[in-house]
C-alpha positions in Angstrom: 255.9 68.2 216.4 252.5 67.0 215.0 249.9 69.1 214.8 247.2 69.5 217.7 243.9 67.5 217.2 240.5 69.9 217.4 237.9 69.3 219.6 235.1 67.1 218.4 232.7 69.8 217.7 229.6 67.2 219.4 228.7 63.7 220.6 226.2 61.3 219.8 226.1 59.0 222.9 223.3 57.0 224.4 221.2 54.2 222.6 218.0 53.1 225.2 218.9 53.3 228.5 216.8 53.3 231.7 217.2 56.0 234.7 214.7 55.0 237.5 211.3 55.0 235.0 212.7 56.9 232.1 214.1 56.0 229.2 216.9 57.7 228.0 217.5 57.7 223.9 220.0 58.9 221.9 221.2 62.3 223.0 223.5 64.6 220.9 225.9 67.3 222.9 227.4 70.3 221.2 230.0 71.8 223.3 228.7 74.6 222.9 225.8 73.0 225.0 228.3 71.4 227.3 229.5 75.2 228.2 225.8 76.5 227.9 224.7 74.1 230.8 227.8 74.2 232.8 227.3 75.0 236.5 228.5 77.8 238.1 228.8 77.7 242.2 229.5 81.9 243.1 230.4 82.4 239.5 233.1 79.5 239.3 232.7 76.8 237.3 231.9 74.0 239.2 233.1 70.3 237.7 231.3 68.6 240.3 228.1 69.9 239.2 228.8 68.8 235.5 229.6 65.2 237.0 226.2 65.5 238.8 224.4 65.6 235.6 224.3 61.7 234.0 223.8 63.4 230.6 227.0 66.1 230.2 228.9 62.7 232.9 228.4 60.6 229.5 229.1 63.2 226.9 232.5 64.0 228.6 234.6 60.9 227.6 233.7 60.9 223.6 233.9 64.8 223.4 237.5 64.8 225.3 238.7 61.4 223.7 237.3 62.9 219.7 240.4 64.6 219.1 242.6 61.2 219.5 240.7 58.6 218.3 242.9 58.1 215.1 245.9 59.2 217.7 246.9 55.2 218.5 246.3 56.1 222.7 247.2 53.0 224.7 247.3 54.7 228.1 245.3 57.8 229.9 247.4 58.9 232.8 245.8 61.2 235.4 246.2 63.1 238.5 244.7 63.0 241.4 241.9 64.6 242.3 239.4 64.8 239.8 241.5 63.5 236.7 241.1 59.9 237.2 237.2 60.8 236.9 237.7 62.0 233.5 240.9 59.8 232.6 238.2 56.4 233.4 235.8 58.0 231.0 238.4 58.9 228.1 240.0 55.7 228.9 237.0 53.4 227.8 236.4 56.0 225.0 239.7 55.1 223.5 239.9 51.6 224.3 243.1 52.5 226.8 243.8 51.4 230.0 244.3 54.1 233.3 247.4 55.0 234.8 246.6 57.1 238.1 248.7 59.9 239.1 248.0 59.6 243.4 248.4 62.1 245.7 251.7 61.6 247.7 250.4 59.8 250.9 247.8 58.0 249.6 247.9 54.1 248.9 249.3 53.1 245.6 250.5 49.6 246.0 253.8 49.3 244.2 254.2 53.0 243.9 258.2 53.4 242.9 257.9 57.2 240.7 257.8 60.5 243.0 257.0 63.4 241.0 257.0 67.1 242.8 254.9 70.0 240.8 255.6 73.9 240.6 253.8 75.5 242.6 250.1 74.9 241.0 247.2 77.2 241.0 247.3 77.2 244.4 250.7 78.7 244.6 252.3 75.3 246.7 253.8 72.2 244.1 251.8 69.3 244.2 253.4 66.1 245.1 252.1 62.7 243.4 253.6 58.7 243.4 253.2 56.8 240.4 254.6 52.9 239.5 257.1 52.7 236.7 255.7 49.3 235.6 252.2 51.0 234.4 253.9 52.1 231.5 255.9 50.9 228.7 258.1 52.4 226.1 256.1 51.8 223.1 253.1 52.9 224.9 251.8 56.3 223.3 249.9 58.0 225.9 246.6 61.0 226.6 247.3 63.2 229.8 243.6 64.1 231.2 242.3 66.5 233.9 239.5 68.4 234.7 241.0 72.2 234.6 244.8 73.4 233.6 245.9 76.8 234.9 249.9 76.9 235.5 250.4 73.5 233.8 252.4 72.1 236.6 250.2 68.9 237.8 250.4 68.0 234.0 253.6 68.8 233.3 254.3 66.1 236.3 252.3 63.3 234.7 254.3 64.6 231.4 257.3 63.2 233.3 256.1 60.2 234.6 255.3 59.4 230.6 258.9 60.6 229.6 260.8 58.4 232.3 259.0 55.4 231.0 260.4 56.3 227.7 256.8 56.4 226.3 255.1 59.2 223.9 253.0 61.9 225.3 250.7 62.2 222.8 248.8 65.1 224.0 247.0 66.8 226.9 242.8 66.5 227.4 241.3 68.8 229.8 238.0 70.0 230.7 238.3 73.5 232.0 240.7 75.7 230.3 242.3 79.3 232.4 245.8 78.9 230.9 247.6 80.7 228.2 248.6 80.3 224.7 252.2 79.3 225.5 251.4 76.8 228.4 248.7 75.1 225.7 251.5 74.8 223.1 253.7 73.2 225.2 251.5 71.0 226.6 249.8 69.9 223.5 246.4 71.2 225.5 243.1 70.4 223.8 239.7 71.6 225.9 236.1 71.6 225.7 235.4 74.4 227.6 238.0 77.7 227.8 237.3 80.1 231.4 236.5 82.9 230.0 233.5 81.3 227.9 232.4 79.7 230.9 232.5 82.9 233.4 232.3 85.7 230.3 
């Protein structure tokens, strides 16, 4: 197994670029900043509130994509709901395209893979469709989500990967509340671990 990438320790991002009447420059993000800033909504960490904010929105896809840059990522697959948020940004970081992992029941034109979770955080499995012809074998593919906990939404976009007979490559998340094990076996990298955020 090859070892796991770091996370980039910050991002440059930016050039000129206009909000309403200000100009925004250049702006470096540590991840230690990323954490510092990070919301909290009744002492959770709230990823909508990090989305909210255009500078941590564009500092998200170079700090999660840093780690494979030199990794040779030709697809970011995501689930459903928040992954495809992050998956777009890590995506155009890497120069990949975006598979979507879709809630079961929602329209996925084509949609030919059904994928049913462990019970996830929530304690029920998650169920998600997928289409086999996103992927191809030689593709060498970045799972991304906003949190990981038990694992088990990822571990389902981890099989839709394997039945292409593509490589999983690795696992990008945001949030971190899992354990050691699960992050091993997952090839988990994250910007932002719990119990920094809520500590």
């Amino acid at each position: 197994m090859e070892p796991l990438p770091q996370a980039a320790a910050s991002v440059v991002f930016g050039g000129a670029r206009r909000r309403g009447d200000a100009t925004l420059g250049a702006v470096t993000l540590t991840v230690d900043e990323l954490i510092t800033r990070f919301p909290l909504v009744n002492d959770h960490p709230d990823v909508a509130g990090v989305l909210r904010q255009p500078d941590l929105l564009a500092a998200i896809g170079p700090l999660l994509a840093g780690p494979y840059r030199s990794a040779g990522v030709t697809k970011v697959i995501a689930p459903e709901a928040r992954g495809p948020i992050l998956g777009g940004l890590v995506a155009v970081e890497l120069a990949a395209g975006l598979v979507l992992g879709r809630r079961a029941g929602t329209n996925h034109p084509g949609a030919d893979v059904e994928i049913a979770s462990e019970p996830t955080w929530r304690g029920q499995p998650s169920n998600f469709i997928a289409r086999s012809f996103d992927l191809e074998p030689d593709d060498r593919v970045l799972v991304v989500d906003d949190w990981i906990t038990t694992g088990n939404s990822i571990r389902s976009m981890i099989d839709v990967v394997e039945r292409a007979g593509a490589t999983h490559v690795g696992t990008a998340v945001l949030v971190d509340k899992t354990d050691e094990s699960i992050r091993d076996e997952l090839r988990v990298t994250s910007l932002a671990p719990f119990a920094r955020l809520c500590g």
